[in-house]
C-alpha positions in Angstrom: -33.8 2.3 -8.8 -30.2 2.4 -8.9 -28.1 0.4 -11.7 -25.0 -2.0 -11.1 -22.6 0.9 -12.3 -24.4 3.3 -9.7 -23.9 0.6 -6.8 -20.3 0.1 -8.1 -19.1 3.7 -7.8 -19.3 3.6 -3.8 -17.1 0.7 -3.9 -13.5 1.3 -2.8 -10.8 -0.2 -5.0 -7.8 -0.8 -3.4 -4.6 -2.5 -4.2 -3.3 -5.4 -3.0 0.6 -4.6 -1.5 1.8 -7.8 -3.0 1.3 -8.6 -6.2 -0.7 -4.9 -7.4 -3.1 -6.2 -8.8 -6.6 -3.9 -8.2 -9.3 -5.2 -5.6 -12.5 -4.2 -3.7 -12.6 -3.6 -0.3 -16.0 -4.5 1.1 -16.4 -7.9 -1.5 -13.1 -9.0 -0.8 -12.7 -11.2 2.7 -8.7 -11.3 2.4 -8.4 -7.6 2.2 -6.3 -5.9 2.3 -4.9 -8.5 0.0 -6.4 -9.3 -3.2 -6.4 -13.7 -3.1 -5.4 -16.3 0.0 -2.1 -16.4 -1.9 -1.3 -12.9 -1.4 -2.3 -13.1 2.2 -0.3 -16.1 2.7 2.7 -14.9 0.9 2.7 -11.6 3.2 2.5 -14.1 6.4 5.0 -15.7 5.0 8.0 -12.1 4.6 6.7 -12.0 8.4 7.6 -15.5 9.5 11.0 -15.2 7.7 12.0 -11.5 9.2 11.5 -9.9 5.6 9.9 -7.4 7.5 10.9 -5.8 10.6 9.2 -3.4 13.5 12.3 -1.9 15.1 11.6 -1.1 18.3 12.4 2.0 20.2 15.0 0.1 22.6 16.6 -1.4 19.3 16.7 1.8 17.7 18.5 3.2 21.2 21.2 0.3 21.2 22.2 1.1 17.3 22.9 4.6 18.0 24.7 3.8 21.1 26.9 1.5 18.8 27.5 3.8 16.2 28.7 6.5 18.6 30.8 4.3 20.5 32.6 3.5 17.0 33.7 7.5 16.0 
């Protein structure tokens, strides 16, 4: 028979990329977030271009305009 400290050293702890604080992975349904909040917060640096996936055609036109400047 296994205890609850056995069962809990399989259990991956993770932390969530907003707000730090540590969470499980398989108990947790927002993961990799640690609350809704978190989740909604993240969704949130995405709907206001906090965060950006350059692509390979924008990354193309940048250099083009920095070697057209020297």
């Amino acid at each position: 028979m296994s205890t609850d400290k056995e069962a809990n050293s399989n259990t991956m702890i993770i932390f969530c990329p907003i707000c730090k604080s540590k969470t499980t992975w398989e108990e947790n349904p927002w993961r990799p977030f640690c609350s809704e909040r978190c989740k909604l917060i993240d969704l949130g640096k995405w709907v206001s271009d906090e965060y950006k996936i350059e692509s390979e055609e924008a990354a193309g036109e940048e250099q083009e305009r920095s070697s057209e400047e020297h």
